[in-house]
N, C-alpha and C positions, 0 to 999 in steps of 0.2 A: 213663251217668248215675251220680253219686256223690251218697249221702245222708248229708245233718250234719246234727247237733244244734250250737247254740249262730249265734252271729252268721253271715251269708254272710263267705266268706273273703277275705282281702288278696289278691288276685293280685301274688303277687311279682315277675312278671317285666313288671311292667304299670307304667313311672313316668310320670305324665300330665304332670307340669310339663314333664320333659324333653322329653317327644315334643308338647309343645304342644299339649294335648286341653284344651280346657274346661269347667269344672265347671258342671252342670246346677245351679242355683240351687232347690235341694226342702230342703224341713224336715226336720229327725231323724224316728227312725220315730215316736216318742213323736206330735210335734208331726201328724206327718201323720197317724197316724190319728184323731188329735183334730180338724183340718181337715177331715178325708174324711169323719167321722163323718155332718155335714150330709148329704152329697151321697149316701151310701149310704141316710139313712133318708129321703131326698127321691125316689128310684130305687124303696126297697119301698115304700113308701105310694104312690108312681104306678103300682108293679105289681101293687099291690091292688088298688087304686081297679079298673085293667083288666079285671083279673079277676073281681071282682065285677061289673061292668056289663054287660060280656060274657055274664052266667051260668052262666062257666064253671065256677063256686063254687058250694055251697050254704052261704051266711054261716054257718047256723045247724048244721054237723057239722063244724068243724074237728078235726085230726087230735090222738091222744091226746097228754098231755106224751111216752109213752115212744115212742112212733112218730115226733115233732118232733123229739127227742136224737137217734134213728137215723138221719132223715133230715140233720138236723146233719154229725151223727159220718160220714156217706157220704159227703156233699157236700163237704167240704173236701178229703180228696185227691182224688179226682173234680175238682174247680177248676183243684187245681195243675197235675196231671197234663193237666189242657186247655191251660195253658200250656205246658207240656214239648213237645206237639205243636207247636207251633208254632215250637218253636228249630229251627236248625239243624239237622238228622241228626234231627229226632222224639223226642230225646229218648236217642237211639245214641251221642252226642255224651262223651265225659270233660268236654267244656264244662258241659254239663247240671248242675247242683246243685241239688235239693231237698233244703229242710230245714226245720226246727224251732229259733226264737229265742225260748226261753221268757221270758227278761228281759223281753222285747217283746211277750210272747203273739205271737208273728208266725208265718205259715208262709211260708215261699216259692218259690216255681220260680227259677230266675236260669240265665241263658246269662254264663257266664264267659269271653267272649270277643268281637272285635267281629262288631257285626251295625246294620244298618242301621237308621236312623231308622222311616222307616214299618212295616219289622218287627219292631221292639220293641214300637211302638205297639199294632199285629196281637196279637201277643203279651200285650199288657196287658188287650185289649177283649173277646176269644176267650171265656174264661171265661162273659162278661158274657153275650154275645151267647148263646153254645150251649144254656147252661142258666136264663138269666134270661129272656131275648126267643123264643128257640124252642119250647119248652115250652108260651108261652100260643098261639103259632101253631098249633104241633100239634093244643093241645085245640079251636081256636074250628073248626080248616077240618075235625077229625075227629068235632067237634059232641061232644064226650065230659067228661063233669065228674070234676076232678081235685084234691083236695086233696092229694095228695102231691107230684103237679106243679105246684100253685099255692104250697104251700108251697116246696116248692124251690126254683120263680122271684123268690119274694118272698125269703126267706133269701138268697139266692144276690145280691140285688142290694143287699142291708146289707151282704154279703162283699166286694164288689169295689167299695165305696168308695177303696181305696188304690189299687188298679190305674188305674181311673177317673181319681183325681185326678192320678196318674202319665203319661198317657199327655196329660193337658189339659195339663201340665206340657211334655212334648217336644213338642207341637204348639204351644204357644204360644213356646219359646225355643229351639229345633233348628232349622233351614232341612231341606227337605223332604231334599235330597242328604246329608243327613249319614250320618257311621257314629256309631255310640255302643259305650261299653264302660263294664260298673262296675267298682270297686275296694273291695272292704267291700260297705256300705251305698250310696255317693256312686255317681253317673254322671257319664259326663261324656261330650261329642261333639266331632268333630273331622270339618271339611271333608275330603271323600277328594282326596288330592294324587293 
């Protein structure tokens, strides 16, 4: 695993035109998480909504501002590193790149090398699922009331608006057989010959 600051990198040794890969049709990072924004705050307010109805909450003690920061400031590498697991090698990989694109406020996990359609996908929804969807599983079946777990669930599912919208992206314009690879920012898939 290799960690950067600044943009995910060019893989030099990667020319997509030549080797006939096609380019995944997604917005700059800017645009997308302008895009995704919707979709993240339409995911917490349904994981509210949950949570509250459930009981798994007590509306009226939510968690301090400086306990919400901490639980923030956790949760983000905690995310990535949920993605990491799911590359290749767990994350053993020199593939493996996380980092930090401040321009973009962006964080990201990225497999720098090829990997298959449905497990990029895998990859993109992990995050979502572990810490957003399990979390309220936990609390309802162990009958237990959690604002640090509900916060986290609900936070957690404003974070992976961009994953979200990424993964509806290769599900709607990848065939299920593909491989995928990015370059930079860009993706692009190509039928395995």
């Amino acid at each position: 695993m290799r960690f950067r600051f600044g943009s995910p990198p060019e893989t030099v040794n990667f020319d997509p035109d030549r080797l006939e890969w096609h380019p995944l049709k997604e917005p700059s990072p800017w645009l997308a998480q302008f895009l995704a924004l919707p979709i993240g705050i339409a995911f917490a307010t349904g994981l509210g909504i949950v949570w509250i109805a459930l009981g798994t909450v007590d509306v009226l003690s939510p968690p301090s501002g400086a306990a919400a920061i901490l639980i923030i400031v956790l949760l983000i590498p905690v995310h990535e590193l949920l993605h990491v697991l799911i590359h290749p090698g767990s994350g053993r990989s020199r593939s493996t790149i996380v980092g930090f694109w401040a321009s973009r406020l962006l964080f990201y996990a990225r497999y720098d090398d090829v990997i298959r359609r449905n497990r990029f996908i895998v990859v993109l929804v992990f995050p979502f699922a572990a810490l957003s969807t399990l979390p309220l599983c936990v609390s309802l079946l162990a009958g237990m009331e959690s604002w640090v777990l509900a916060f986290s669930s609900i936070f957690n599912g404003l974070l992976s608006c961009v994953d979200l919208l990424g993964a509806l992206l290769l599900v709607v314009q990848v065939p299920k057989t593909a491989m995928t690879r990015n370059k930079g920012y860009k993706t692009y898939w190509k039928l395995e010959s």
